[in-house]
N, C-alpha and C positions, 0 to 999 in steps of 0.2 A: 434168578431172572433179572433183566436188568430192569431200574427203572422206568416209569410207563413216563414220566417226562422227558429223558432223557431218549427214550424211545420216539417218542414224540418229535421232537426236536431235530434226532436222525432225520426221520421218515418226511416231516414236514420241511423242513430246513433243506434237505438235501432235492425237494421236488420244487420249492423256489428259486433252489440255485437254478436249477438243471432248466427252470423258466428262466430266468432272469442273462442264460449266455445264449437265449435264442433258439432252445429247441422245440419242437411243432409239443402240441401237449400229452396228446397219446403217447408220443418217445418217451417224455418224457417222464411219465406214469413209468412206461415198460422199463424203463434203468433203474429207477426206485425199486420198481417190484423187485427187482433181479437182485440190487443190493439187501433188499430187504431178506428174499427170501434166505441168501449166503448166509446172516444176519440172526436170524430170528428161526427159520424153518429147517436147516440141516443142510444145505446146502443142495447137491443133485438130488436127492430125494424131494425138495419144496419145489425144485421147477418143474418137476411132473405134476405136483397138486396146485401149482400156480395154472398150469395149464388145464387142467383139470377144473380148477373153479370158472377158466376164461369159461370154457366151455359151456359150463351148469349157468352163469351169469347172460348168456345169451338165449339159452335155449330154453326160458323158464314160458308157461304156457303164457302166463299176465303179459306178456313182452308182444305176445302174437296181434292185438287188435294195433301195435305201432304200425308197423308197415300196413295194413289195410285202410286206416285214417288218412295213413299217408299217400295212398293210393288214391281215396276219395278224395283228397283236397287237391292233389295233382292232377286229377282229371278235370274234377271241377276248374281248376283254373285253364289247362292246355283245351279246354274245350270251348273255351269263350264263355262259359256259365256266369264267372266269377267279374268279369269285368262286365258284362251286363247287370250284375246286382251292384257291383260299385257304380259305375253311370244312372244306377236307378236311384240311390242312395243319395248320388251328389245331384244329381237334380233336386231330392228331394229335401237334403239342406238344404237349399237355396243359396244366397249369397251374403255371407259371414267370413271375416276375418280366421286366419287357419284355417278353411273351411277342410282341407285334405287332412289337414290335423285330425279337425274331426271326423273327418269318415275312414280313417284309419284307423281309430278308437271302434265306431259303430259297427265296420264292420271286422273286424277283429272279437268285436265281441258276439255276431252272428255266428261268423266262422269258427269263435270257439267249441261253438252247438254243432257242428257240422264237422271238423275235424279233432279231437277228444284229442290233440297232442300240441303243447307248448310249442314243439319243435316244430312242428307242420305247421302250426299256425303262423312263428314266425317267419319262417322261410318263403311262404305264399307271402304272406306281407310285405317282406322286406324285396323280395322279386318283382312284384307289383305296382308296389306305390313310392320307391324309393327314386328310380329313373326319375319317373313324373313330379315328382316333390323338388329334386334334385334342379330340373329342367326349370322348374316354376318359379326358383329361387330361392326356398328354401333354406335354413343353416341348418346344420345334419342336425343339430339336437333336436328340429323341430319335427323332423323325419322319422330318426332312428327311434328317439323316445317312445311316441306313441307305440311306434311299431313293440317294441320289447315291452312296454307297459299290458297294452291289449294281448300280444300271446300269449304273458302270461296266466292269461285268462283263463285259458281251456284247465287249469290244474284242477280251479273251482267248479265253472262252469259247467255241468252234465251237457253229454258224456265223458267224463273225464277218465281214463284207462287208469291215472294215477289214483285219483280217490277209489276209484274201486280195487287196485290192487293194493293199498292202507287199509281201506275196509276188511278186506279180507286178511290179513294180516294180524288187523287189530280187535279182531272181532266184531266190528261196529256192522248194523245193521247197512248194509251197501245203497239199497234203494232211501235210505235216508238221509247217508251223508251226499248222498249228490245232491237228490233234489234240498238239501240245507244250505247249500253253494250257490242256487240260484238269485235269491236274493241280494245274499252279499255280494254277487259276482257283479250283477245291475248296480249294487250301490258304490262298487270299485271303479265302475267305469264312468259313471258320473263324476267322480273324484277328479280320475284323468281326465276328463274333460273340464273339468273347474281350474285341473292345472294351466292345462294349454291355455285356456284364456286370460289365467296370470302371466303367462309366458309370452302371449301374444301384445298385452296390455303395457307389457314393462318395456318389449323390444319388439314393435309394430314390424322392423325390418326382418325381424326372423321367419315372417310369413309372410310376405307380401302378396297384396290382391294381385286378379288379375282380370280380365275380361269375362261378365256371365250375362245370357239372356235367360230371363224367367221366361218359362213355359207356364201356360195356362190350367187352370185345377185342374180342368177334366185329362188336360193330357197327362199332369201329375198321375192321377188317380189313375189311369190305363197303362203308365208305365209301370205302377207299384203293383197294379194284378197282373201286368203279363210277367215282370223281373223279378219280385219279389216274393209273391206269395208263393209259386211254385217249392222257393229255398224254404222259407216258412215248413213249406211241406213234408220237406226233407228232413227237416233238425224236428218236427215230430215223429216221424216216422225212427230216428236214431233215437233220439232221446226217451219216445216213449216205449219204444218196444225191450228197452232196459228197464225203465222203470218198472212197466209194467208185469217183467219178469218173464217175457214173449220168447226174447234174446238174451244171448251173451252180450257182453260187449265185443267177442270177438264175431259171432252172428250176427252183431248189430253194425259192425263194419263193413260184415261184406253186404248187408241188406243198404246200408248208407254207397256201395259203388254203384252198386244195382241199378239204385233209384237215379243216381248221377245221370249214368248211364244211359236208363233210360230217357230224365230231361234234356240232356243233351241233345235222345234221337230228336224225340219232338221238337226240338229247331232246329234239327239238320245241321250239329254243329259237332257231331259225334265223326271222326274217323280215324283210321288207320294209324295216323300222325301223331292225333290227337292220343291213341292208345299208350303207342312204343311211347314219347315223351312222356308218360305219368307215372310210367312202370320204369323208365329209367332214372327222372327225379326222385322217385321214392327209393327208386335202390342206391343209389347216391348219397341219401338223407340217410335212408337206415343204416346204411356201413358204415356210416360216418359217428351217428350214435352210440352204434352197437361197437365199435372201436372202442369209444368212449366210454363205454359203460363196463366192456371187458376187461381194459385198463386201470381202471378207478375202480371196479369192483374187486379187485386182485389189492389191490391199493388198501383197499376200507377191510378187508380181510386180514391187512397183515397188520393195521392197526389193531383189530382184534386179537390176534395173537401174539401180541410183543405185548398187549396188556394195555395198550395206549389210550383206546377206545373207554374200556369197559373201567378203568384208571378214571379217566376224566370224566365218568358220567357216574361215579361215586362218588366224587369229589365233589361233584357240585351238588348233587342229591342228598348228600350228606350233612348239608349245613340247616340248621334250626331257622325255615322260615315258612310262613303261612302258605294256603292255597293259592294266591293270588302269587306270591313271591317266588314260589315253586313251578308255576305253571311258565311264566320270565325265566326263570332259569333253563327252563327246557328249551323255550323257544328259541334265547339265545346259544345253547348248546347245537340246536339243529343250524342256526344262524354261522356258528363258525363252520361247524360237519361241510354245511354247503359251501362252504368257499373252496374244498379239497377233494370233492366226490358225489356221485351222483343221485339221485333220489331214492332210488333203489334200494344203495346201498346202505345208503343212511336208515332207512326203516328199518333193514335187517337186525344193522347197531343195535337201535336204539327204541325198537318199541316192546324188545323180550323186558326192559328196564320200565320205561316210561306208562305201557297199559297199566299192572300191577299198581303204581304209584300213582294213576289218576283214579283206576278205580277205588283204591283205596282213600283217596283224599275228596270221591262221591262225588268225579264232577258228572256233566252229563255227559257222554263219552261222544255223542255226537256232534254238540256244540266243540268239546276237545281236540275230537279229529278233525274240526274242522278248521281250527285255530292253527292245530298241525300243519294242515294241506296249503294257508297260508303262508306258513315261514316255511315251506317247503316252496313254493309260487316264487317267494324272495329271494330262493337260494338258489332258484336259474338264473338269475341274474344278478350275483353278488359277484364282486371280481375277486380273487383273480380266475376263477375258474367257472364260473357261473357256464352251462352249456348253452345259454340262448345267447349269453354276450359275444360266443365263438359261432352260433350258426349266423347269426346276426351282423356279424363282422365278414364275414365269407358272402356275404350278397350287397354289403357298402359302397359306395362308389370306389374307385382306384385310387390309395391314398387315406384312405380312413383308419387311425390307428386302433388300439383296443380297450387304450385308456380313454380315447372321446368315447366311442360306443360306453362303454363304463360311467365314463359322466355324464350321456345322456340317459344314462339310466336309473340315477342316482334319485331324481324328484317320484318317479315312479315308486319305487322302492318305499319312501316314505311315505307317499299314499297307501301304501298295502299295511305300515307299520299301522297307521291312521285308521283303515280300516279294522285291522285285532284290535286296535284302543277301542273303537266302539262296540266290537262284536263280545269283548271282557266285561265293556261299562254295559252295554246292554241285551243279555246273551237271548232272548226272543227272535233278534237279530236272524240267528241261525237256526232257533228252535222250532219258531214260527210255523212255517211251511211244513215240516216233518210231524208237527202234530197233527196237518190233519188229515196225515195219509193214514 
């Protein structure tokens, strides 16, 4: 067999070329497979099993609550729901420097609760608040960032479809590891918000004011029970009827369109229009993913079978160092994984290795998964492949390359690094809340 470096290097090598003279990224997945397959799997007989895995890779049941997330957050916004809780929000900042900054964060981090997917979230985001950021005079970093910062959000935040198909993967108790995300998910976004106002602080012109009249408490307060609580209502009804073991999460989606749905009726903001666009956004969004994922899934397979994968994850697991050192070495192992392939596939990799060797090194496996579901959060937006950096770039203004989207996403990134530093230095962090379910 050949070398799993060497293998490596093929596989890897020959998919940054195949980026690097310009082809779309899915292509460029499907040429790799194809060389790979000739390569590594027998030739005619691997493009039947290449096809054959596209298939399993999309049709897995965990996959099912994506498109119905996707559904609720598209209706939610084609219904006018979504920019009545943003105008409720930006009122209720008040008048603050980045103020869109920040409610691009606040509600990103709402709508994590409300739509359970990275990708939904940022694609509503960056449809939403990018125009008007754009218009206000914003610099795209001060746009794009938040946006890719905050969707990253829903990985942690419950309902997250990703933590619970980890969970069940890794055997970790699922109503755990979510609600163990909540906390840290609030103390991420705090983060993000301490960035932007270094960011605001250093270069005033990246956000410039613009014209606000304060409205009055009481009318504050009537805007926040007729705009807000209603949503409030929502991301309980999603979140706890998972928790509480009511639903699925894929139950828990169609119960999360339902309830849409029906706020919608109640202001008469529900039609026909409103339908066809939500079901078409989301089918748009999920072919686009589910490309991506059949692609890259075929991909991270054939890493496995040249040896490439399961090579470099003995290599590193192999070396004499502590729990703490071991736990870093994982993180960064998933750390490169995500720059080549999708989340998916990466667990598949890498958790038949990584459970075994946490449970035996006694950590607590929920704090662990959870540290996981972070460096997992970073590798949607690591470049060159990161999938939120490519949904993210597909709603930019005209003109926006992949490497800015990429460098406005770099400070972000670092917050979340900043976050594991704390959730390692102080694991209650994550434990907290789980213990006293």
């Amino acid at each position: 067999m050949m070398d799993w470096t060497l293998s490596i290097a093929i596989l890897i090598g020959g998919l940054m070329l195949s980026m690097g003279i310009g082809l779309p990224v899915a292509l460029g997945f499907f040429l790799i497979n194809v060389v790979g397959v000739f390569l590594f799997m027998g030739g005619a007989r691997g493009i039947d099993q290449m096809i054959s895995n596209a298939t399993m890779a999309v049709s897995t049941y965990s996959l099912a609550p994506v498109p119905l997330f996707l559904v609720m957050g598209s209706l939610f916004f084609h219904s006018g729901l979504a920019r009545r809780v943003l105008d409720a929000i930006d009122v209720l900042i008040g008048r603050l420097p980045a103020r869109l900054s920040y409610l691009t964060v606040t509600s990103g981090t709402v709508f994590a609760a409300l739509s359970g997917s990275s990708l939904a979230n940022t694609g509503m985001l960056g449809s939403l608040m990018v125009p008007e950021m754009m218009k206000r005079g914003y610099k795209k970093h001060m746009a794009i960032g938040p946006i890719l910062g905050s969707g990253g959000l829903a990985v942690i935040i419950p309902p997250s479809t990703l933590a619970v198909l980890f969970g069940s993967l890794a055997r970790i108790d699922i109503g755990a590891l979510l609600i163990a995300g909540l906390l840290p998910g609030v103390v991420l976004a705090f983060l993000y918000a301490g960035l932007i106002f270094a960011q605001a602080k250093l270069d005033p012109e990246a956000a410039p004011n613009y014209e606000y009249t304060p409205l009055p408490l009481m009318k504050r307060l009537g805007i926040f029970a007729r705009d807000v609580v209603p949503m409030v209502v929502i991301v309980m009804a999603v979140v706890g009827s998972i928790l509480t073991g009511v639903a699925t999460p894929t139950e828990s989606g169609a119960l999360g369109i339902v309830a849409v749905a029906v706020l919608a009726l109640l202001f008469r903001a529900l039609d026909w229009k409103a339908v066809t666009d939500a079901i078409q956004d989301a089918a748009r969004v999920t072919g686009m993913t589910f490309l991506l994922i059949t692609a890259s899934s075929t991909f991270a397979q054939l890493l496995a079978f040249s040896g490439a994968s399961s090579g470099l994850v003995r290599w590193a697991t192999s070396l004499d160092m502590g729990p703490t050192q071991t736990l870093l070495v994982m993180a960064l192992i998933l750390l490169v994984l995500g720059m080549f392939m999708d989340q998916v596939s990466m667990m598949l990799i890498t958790l038949p290795i990584f459970v075994p060797l946490a449970m035996s090194l006694q950590f607590d496996m929920v704090w662990w998964g959870l540290i996981m579901l972070l460096m997992l959060e970073v590798s949607f937006t690591t470049p060159p492949f990161g999938l939120l950096l490519f949904v993210m770039h597909g709603v930019s203004p005209p003109g926006t390359t992949l490497p800015e989207v990429a460098r406005a996403a770099l400070p972000y990134i670092l917050c979340v690094f900043l976050l594991i530093a704390l959730v390692i230095l102080f694991p209650t962090l994550a434990t907290f809340l789980p213990s006293l379910m």
